[in-house]
N, C-alpha and C positions, 0 to 999 in steps of 0.2 A: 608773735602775731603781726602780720602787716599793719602797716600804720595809715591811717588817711591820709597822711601828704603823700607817701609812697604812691596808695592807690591814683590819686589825683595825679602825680605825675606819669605814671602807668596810662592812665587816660589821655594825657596831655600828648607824649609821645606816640602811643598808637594812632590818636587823628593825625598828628605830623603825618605818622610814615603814610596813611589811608589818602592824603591829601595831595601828597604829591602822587601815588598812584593813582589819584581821581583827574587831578590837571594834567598827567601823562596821555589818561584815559578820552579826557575831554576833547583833547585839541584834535586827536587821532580821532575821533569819533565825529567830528564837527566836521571836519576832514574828507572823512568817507565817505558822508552822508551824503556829501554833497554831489560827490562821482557816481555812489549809487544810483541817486536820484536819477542822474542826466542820461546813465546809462542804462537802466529800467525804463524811465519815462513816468510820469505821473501816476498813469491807470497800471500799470505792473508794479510801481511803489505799493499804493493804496491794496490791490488784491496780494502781496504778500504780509502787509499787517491785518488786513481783515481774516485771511487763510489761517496764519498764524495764532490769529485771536480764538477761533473755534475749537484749536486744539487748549488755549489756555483757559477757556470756560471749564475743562475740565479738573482744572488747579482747586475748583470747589469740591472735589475729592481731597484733593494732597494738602491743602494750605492748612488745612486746620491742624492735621499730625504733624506734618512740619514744625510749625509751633509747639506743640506737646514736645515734641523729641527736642527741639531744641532747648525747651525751657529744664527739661529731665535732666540734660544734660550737663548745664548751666548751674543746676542746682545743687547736684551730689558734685560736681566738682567743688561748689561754694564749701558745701560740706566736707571737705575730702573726703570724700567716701567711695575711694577707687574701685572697688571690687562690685560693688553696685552698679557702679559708673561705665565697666566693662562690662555687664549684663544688660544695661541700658541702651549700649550701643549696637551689641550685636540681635538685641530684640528687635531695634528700630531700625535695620537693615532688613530684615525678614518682613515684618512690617511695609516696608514703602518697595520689597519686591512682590510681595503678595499685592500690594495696592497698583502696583506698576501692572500685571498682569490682567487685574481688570479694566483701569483705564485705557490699554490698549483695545481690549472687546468693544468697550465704548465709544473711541474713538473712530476704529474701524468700521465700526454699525451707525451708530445714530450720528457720528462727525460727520462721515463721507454722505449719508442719507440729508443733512441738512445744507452741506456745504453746495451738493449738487442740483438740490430743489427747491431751496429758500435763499438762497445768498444771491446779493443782485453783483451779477459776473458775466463778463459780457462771454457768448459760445466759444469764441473762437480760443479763448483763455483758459475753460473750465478745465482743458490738460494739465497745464501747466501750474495753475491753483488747486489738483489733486496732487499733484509730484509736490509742492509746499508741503502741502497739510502730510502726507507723510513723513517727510525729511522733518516735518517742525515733532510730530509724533515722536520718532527716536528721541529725538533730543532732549526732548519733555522728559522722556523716561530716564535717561539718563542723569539728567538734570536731580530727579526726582530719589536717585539711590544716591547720589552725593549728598543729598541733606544732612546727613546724620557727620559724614568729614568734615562739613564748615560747620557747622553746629561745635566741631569739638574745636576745632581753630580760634574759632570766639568765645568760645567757651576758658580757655586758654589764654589768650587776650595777645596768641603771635601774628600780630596782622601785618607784620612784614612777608609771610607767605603771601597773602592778598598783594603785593607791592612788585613782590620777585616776578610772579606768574604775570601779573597782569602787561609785564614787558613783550610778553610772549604772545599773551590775546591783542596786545596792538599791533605787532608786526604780523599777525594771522590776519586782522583786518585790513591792513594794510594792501597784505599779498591780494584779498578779495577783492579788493577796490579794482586792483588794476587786473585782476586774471578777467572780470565780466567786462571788461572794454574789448577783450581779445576772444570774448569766450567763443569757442567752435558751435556750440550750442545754444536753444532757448534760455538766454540773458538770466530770467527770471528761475528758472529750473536750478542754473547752475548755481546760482547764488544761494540757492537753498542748501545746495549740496555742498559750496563750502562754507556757508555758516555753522551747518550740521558738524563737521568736518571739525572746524574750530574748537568748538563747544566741547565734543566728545575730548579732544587732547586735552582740551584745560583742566575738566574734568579727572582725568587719568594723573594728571600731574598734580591736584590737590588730594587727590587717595594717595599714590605714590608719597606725597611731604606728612600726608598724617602716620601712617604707615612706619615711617622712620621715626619720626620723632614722639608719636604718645603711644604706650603700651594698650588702653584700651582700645585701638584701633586695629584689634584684631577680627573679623568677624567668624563666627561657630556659631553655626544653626539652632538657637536656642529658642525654644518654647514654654516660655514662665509668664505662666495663667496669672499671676498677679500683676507681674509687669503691665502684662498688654493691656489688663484692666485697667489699671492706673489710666497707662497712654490714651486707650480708648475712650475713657471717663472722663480727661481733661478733654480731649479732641471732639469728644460729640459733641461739647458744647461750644468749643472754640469752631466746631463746623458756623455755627449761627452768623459770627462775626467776621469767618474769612470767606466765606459764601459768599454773603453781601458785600464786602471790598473786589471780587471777582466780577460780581454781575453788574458792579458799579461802573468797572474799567473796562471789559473785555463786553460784556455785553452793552454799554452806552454804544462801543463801535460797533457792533454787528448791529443795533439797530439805526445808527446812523448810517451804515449800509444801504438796509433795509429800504431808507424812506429817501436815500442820499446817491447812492451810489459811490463805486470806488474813489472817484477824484476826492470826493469830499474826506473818505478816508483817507486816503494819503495827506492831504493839510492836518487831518488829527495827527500823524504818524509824526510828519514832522514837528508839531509841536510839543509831543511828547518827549523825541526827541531830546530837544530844547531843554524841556523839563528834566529829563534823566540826566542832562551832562550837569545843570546846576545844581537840583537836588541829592546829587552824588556828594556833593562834599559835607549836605548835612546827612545826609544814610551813613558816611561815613564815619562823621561826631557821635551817631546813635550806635553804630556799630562796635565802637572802642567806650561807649559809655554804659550802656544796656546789660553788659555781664556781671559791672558794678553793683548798679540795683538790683539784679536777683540774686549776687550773694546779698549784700547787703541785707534782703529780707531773710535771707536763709542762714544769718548769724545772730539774726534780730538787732540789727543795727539801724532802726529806725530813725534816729534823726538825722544820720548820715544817705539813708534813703531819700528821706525828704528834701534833702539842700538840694539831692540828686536831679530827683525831680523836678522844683522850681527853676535851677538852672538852667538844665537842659534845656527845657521847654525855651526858656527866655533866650539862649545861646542857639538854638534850632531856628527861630525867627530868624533873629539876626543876622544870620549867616546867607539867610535865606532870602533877607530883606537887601542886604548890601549885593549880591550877586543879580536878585533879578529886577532891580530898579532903572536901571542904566537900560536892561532891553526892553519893559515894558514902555519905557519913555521912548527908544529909538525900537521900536521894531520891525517896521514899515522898512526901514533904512538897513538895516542889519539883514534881515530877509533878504532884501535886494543883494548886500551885497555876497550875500553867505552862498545865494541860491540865483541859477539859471534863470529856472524856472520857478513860480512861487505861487500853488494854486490857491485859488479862491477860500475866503475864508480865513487863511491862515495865518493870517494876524489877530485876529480876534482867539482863534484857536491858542495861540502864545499866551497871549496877554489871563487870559483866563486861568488856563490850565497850570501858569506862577502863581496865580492868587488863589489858586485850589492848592497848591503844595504848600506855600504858606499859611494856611488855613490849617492844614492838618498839623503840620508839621509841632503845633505845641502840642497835639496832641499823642507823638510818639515815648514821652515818658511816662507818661499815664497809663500807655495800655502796654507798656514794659512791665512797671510796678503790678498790673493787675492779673497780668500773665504768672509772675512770682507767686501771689499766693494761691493758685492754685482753684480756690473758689471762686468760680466765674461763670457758673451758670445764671443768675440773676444778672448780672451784667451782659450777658450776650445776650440775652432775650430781649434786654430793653436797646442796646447800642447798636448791634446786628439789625433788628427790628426795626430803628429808624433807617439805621443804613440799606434796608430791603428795599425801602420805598424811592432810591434814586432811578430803579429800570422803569417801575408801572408809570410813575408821574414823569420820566422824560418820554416814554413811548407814547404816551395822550399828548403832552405837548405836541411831537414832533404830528403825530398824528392830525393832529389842529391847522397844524401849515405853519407853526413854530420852523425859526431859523435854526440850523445844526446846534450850533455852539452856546442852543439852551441845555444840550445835556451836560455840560460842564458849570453851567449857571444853578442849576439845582441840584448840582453835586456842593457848591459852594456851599449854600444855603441849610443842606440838610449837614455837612459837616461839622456846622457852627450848631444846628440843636446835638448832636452826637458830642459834641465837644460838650454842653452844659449837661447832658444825660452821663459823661465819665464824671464830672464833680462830683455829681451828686450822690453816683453809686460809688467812689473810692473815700467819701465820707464814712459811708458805713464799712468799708472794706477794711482801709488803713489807718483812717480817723485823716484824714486829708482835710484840711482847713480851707473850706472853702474861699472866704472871704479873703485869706493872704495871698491865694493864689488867683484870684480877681485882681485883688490891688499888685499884687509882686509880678505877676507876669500878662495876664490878659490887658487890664488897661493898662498898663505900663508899653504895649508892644504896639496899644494902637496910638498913644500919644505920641511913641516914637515917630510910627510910619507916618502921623498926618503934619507933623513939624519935619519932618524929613525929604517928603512931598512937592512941598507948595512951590519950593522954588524952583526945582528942574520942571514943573509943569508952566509956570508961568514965563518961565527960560522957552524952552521948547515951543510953545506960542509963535514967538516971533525968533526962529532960527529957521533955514532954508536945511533942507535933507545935502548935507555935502558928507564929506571925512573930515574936514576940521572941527565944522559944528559937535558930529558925533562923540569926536573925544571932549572937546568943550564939556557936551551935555555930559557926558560918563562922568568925568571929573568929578562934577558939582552934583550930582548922584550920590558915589562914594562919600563925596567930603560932607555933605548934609547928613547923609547917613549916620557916617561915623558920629559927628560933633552931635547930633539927636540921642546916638546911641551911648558915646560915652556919659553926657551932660545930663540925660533924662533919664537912660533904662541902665544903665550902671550905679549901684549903691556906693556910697563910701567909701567901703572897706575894698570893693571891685573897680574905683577909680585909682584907689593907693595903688593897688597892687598891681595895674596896667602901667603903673606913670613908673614905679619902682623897675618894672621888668623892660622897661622903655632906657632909663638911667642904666641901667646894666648893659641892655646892648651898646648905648651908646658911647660906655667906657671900653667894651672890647673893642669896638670899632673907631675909638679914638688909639687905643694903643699900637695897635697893630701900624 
């Protein structure tokens, strides 16, 4: 039987390899963005995330199966229960092509019907944001029959696949940066057509590496009425909760659209951006940790689930905390120096949309564990439910003559009651103790960040926006961080074992 340090090092090493393929991913990304930008231009940035956004409103079809197949998968693997596991797979292929089938009708009908008489787009453009919304179409779909291969890759816990390929989606993006400086055609078209392009390869190449390496990765047209039950029965309910994280994201911008116009979308885009190159590397901590806790539940190893989840949570911050402190203090300045151009807004846009990813972000082992057991219709009714309410109450604001970047302000606000609505229903769920995980991780992360705080803001104060200042200010960012985080939100036993693993490198690095 595997042993917990095993697992634990299993975890420890997968975020390794996840981590350099996130900073590989990063800087390449950071990169791009920047030549994209210059070379699209503001208003053709913003109308290809908006474009793109219309097709992903429809992710409130996929995202909830999504989840079911991958938690299925996750599960009878926990269990080794291959032959299941190989029924599991090729149901859930049939599945998301049967589902893939009608989100195209949908998209093709009521996409193109809203894209071209509700979307504020300026005439001259609506060609070129119908050629998107196509191109973004395939892709979706494609996108959408791979679930069930990284399902089984994580499931598995080989995320050096994720590591290999991803060398491959940087120099894909790479090639795009520079072929839309040259391109013979509308900038914006073609950029679609080699994102598409990209997408589809990476794709082919993660079926291709499951394919070789795990035997259930064969797919046979199967139709087993119990399975799909199963799948369906977790999925109608997880519909509730991935619904509402779709119409939270994808629809905040189409109604910031709506009342905004595309410039304004493209400052979201870019600060999203932002958001996804940082918050990569804790997706990536959840991504090598999350297969832990659904076996875990699925061998009943409960108090190894629990450490699981306190941690994380606590380690999710953190991670989270030390990477985006440094830009929300400099981001005026980092902007500048990242970007040509830096439309309106888009500071505010940053700074927010960090303190919405750190906000949720304790909140991703929680709704891992609760994915596990399986019972979660009383939980998405109440969590979903709160989370429904971030379109109607930003659409009234914005309506009001509210500033853009209140739809990310009551995305904060409602993710902090959703946070106290998962306590309260994984008390009844897993017997989750609330009161340790208030003291061990909630106040614990905010003592950190507000001792960790005070002094880069009262630094910043009186520093002049230069490149020396900048690194100054990172520095003492980092280093407060850390000494909060070791000194405050580190226990005992997790200061030994930092300082132990600290003495250890330092002897290799003395030898050598």
């Amino acid at each position: 039987m595997v042993t917990t340090t095993e697992n634990n090092k299993r975890i420890a090493r997968n975020t390794l390899l996840l981590y350099f393929r996130m900073l590989f991913l990063m800087i390449i990304s950071l990169y791009t963005s920047r030549i994209v930008l210059n070379a699209l231009g503001v208003e053709d940035f913003g109308i290809y995330n908006v474009a793109g956004g219309v097709v992903a409103m429809f992710s409130i079809l996929s995202g909830s199966l999504s989840a079911a197949i991958s938690r299925f998968i996750t599960y009878e693997l926990g269990k080794n229960n291959i032959l299941k596991l190989k029924v599991i797979f090729s149901s859930a292929i049939t599945i998301q092509i049967g589902l893939g089938i009608v989100i195209v009708f949908f998209a093709e009908t009521i996409g193109i019907w809203f894209l071209n008489t509700q979307m504020n787009i300026p005439i001259e453009r609506m060609v070129a944001a119908n050629w998107v919304l196509q191109f973004s179409i395939i892709t979706f779909i494609i996108n959408l029959i791979s679930v069930p291969y990284n399902a089984v890759i994580i499931a598995h816990e080989k995320m050096s696949a994720f590591a290999y390929i991803s060398i491959f989606e940087a120099i894909g993006k790479l090639l795009i940066a520079y072929l839309i400086t040259i391109s013979p055609i509308d900038k914006l078209i073609f950029y679609a057509i080699l994102m598409c392009v990209v997408a589809i390869a990476i794709r082919l190449l993660y079926g291709y590496y499951c394919k070789r390496h795990f035997d259930e990765c064969r797919f046979h047209f199967i139709w087993n009425k119990q399975i799909f039950q199963q799948i369906f029965s977790f999925a109608g309910w997880n519909f509730i909760g991935a619904s509402s994280a779709v119409l939270r994201d994808h629809g905040g911008n189409i109604i910031i659209n709506l009342f905004c116009g595309p410039t304004v979308n493209a400052a979201r885009g870019i600060a999203f951006q932002v958001n996804n190159a940082i918050q990569g590397f804790v997706s990536n901590f959840m991504t090598a940790l999350n297969p832990q806790i659904t076996k875990s539940y699925a061998v009943k190893n409960y108090t190894y689930m629990m450490t699981l989840i306190f941690q994380g949570a606590r380690l999710s911050f953190y991670m989270l905390l030390l990477l985006s402190l440094p830009i929300i203090i400099n981001t005026h300045y980092l902007l500048t120096l990242w970007l040509n151009t830096v439309p309106e807004h888009t500071v505010l846009f940053v700074r927010l949309v960090l303190i919405f990813a750190m906000s949720e972000s304790i909140s991703g082992p929680l709704i891992t564990a609760m994915l596990a057991t399986g019972n979660i219709r009383n939980y998405q009714i109440i969590v979903g439910g709160l989370q429904m309410l971030n379109l109607p109450i930003s659409y009234i604001l914005l309506s009001l003559g509210a500033i853009p970047e209140t739809v990310l302000i009551v995305a904060v606000l409602i993710s902090q009651c959703c946070l106290m609505a998962r306590l309260y229903m994984l008390k009844k769920m897993i017997k989750l103790k609330i009161k340790d995980y208030l003291k061990k991780v909630y106040f614990n992360i905010i003592t950190v960040s507000i001792i960790a705080i005070i002094l880069p803001i009262c630094m910043q104060e009186r520093l002049a926006e230069n490149f020396i200042n900048f690194l100054l200010s990172s520095l003492i960012c980092m280093l407060c961080t850390y000494l909060s985080i070791y000194y405050i939100g580190c226990s005992y036993e997790e200061r030994k074992f930092i300082y132990n693993k600290f003495l250890i490198l330092k002897s290799k690095i003395t030898h050598k």
